[in-house]
C-alpha positions in Angstrom: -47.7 -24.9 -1.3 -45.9 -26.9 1.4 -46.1 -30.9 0.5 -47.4 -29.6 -2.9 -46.1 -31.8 -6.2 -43.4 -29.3 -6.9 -41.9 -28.7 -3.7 -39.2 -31.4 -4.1 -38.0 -30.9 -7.8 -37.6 -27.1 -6.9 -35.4 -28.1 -3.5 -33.3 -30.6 -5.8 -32.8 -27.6 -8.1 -31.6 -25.1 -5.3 -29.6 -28.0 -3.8 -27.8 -29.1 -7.1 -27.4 -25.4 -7.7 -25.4 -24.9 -4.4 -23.7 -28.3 -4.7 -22.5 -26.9 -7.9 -21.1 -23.3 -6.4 -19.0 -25.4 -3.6 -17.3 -27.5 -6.1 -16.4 -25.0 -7.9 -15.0 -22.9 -4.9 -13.0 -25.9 -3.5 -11.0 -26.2 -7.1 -10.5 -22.3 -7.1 -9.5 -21.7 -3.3 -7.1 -24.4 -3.0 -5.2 -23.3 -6.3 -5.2 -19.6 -5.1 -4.4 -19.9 -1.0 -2.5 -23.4 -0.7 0.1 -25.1 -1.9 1.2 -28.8 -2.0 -0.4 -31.4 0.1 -3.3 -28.7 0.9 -0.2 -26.8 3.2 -1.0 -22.8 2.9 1.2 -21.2 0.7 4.2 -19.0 2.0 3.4 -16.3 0.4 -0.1 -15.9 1.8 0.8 -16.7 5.5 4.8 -14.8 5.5 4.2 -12.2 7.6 7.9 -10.7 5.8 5.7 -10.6 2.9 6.5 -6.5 2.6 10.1 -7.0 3.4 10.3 -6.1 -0.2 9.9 -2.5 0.6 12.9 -1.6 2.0 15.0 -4.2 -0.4 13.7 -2.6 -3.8 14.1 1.0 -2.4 17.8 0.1 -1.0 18.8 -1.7 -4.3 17.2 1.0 -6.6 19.7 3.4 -5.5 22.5 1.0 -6.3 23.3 -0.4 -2.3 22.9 -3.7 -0.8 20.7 -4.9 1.1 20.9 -5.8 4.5 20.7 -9.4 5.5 19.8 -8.5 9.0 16.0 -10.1 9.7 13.5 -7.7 10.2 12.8 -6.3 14.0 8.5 -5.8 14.7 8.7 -2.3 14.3 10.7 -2.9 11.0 8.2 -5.3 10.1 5.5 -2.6 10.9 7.0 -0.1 8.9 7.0 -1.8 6.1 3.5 -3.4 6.3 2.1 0.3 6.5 4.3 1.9 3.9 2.5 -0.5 1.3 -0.5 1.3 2.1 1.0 4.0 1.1 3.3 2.7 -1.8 0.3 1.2 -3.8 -1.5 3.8 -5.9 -5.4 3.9 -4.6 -7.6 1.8 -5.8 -5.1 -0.2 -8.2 -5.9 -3.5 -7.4 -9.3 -5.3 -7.9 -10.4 -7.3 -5.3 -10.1 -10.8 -6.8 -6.5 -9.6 -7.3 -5.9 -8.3 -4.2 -7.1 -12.0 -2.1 -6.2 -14.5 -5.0 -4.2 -13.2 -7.5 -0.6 -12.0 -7.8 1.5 -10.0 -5.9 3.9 -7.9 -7.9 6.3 -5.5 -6.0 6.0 -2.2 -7.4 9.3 -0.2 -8.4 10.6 2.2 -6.1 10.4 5.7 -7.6 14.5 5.9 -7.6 14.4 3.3 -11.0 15.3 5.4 -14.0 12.0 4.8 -16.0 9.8 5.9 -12.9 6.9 8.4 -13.9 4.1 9.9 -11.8 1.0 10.1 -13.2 -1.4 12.3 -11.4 -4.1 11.7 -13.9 -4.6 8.1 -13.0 -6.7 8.0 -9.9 -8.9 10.5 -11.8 -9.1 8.6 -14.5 -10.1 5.8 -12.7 -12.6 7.6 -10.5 -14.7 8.7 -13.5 -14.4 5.7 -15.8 -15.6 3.7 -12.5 -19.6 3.4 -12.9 -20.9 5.6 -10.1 -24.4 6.1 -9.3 -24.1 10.1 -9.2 -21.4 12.9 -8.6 -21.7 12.9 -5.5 -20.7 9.6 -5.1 -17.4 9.9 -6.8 -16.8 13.2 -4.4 -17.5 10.9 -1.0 -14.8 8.8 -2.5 -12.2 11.5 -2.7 -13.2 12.4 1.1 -13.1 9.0 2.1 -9.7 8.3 0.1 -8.0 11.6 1.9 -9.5 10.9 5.4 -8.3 7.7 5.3 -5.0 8.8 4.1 -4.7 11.1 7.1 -5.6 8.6 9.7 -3.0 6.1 8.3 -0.5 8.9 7.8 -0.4 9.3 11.6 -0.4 5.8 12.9 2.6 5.2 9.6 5.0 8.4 10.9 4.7 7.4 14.7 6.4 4.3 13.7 9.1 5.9 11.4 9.9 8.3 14.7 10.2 5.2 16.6 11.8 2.9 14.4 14.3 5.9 13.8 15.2 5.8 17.2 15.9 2.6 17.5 18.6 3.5 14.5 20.0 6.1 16.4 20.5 3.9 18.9 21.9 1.2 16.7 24.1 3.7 14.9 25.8 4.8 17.9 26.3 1.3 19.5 28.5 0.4 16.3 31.8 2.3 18.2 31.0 -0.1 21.3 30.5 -3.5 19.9 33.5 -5.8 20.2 34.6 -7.9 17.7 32.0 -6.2 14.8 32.6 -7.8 11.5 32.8 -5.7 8.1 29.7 -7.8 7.1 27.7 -7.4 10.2 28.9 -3.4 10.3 27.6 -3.0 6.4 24.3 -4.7 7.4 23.3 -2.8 10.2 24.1 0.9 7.8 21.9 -0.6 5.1 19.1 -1.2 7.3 19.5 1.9 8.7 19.3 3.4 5.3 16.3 1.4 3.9 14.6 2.4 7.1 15.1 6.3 6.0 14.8 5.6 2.1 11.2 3.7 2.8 10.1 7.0 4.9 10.9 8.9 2.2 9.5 6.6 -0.6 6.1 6.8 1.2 6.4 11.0 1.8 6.7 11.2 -1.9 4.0 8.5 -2.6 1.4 11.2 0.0 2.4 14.2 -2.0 1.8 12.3 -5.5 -1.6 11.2 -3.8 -2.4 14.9 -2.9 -1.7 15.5 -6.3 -3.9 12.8 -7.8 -6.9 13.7 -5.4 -6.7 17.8 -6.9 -6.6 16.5 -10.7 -9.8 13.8 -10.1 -11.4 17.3 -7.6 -10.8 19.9 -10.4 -12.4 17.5 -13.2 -14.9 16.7 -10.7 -15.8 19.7 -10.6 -15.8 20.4 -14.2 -18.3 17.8 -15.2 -20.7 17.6 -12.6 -20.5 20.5 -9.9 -21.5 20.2 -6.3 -21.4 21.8 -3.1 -19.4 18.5 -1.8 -16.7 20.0 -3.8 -15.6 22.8 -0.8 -15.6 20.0 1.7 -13.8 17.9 -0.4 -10.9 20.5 -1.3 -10.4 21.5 2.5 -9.8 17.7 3.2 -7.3 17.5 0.3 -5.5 21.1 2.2 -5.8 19.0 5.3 -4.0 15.8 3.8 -0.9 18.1 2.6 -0.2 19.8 5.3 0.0 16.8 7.2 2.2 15.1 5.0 4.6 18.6 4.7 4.7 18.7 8.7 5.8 15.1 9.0 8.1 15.3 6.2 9.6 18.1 8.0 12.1 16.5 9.6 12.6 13.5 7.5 16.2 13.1 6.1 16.3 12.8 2.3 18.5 10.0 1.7 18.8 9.6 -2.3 17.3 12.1 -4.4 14.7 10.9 -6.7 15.3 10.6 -10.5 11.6 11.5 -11.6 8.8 13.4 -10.2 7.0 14.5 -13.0 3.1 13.8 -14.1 
């Protein structure tokens, strides 16, 4: 009742309450999104943040790394093969806008293993309301895959190129230092070892998306499942017809799952 005797004690209570929620919010966000003095922190704002990428696939084979700063379309490359490069669904929100960011080992490292299993796993441990909720996210998962695939290779074809280009400038440029000459070949190379990294990251996906659809299929049948496995078909030969012409660089150690 408007005016009525508990009107204001319940208004203090919802106004304490949110009182309460922003105070808390101001000690978490600053810790998690800023640095001294209230100044964002570098590594939320560094738009180089995926430079990583082509330094931990470069190094893993046992090269250098270029020192050479990274060119927009190098920068773009990068940014999309992390989509790519981190397994689906691995990182929990709260992680993925506070928490850590840990680079993830290129699959060139000696103790590499693929596990196929693991976006199964994690698709039927996951509370879902029904089946058929776990088979919209395979089809959403692949569909998105496919549309990222494509915007991903049309900057590989342009950012290879542009290393074309730079490789057969090299002959022309006066006064070319050893240093500069090594950097320019090891970008060139992370470039081609990141393409690769991410074709072998879409056929482990592929991979992971038939284990989770056969299981899927296994415990709790539905028709979804046709539509589901044509999608997958889609995905793969997508990836095999971009990887067509993709130059394998360094073989990779392990494959298996």
């Amino acid at each position: 009742m408007p005016g009525g005797p508990y009107r204001r004690p319940v208004s203090r209570i919802r106004a304490a309450a949110v009182i309460t929620a922003l105070g808390l919010l101001s000690i978490v966000l600053p810790g998690c999104s800023t640095g001294d003095f209230g100044r964002a922190r570098n590594d939320v704002l560094n738009e180089d943040m995926h430079r990583w990428v082509g330094v931990e696939a470069i190094q893993s084979t046992g090269r250098r790394a270029s020192d050479f700063q990274l060119t927009d379309s190098e920068r773009s490359l990068r940014n999309q093969a992390y989509a790519f490069i981190e397994p689906p669904h691995s990182r929990s929100l709260w992680k993925g806008v506070f928490g850590e960011y840990d680079p993830i080992a290129a699959p060139w490292h000696q103790g590499y293993r693929f596990d196929r299993t693991m976006y199964g796993r994690h698709l039927i441990d996951e509370p879902h309301l029904s089946h058929a909720s776990r088979y919209a996210q395979v089809i959403d998962d692949a569909r998105d895959d496919i549309q990222r695939l494509d915007r991903f290779f049309a900057t590989a074809a342009q950012v290879a190129d542009l290393d074309q280009k730079r490789d057969a400038s090299l002959k022309y440029i006066t006064d070319l230092s050893p240093r500069e000459r090594a950097d320019a070949q090891a970008r060139m190379k992370e470039n081609a070892l990141i393409v690769q990294w991410v074709g072998e990251c879409l056929r482990q996906r592929v991979a992971g998306y038939h284990w989770a659809l056969e299981r899927l299929v296994v415990q709790g049948p539905d028709d979804m499942a046709a539509g589901a496995d044509r999608l997958i078909g889609d995905l793969s030969a997508h990836v095999e017809a971009a990887l067509q012409h993709t130059p394998v660089v360094a073989q990779i150690l392990t494959v298996k799952g």
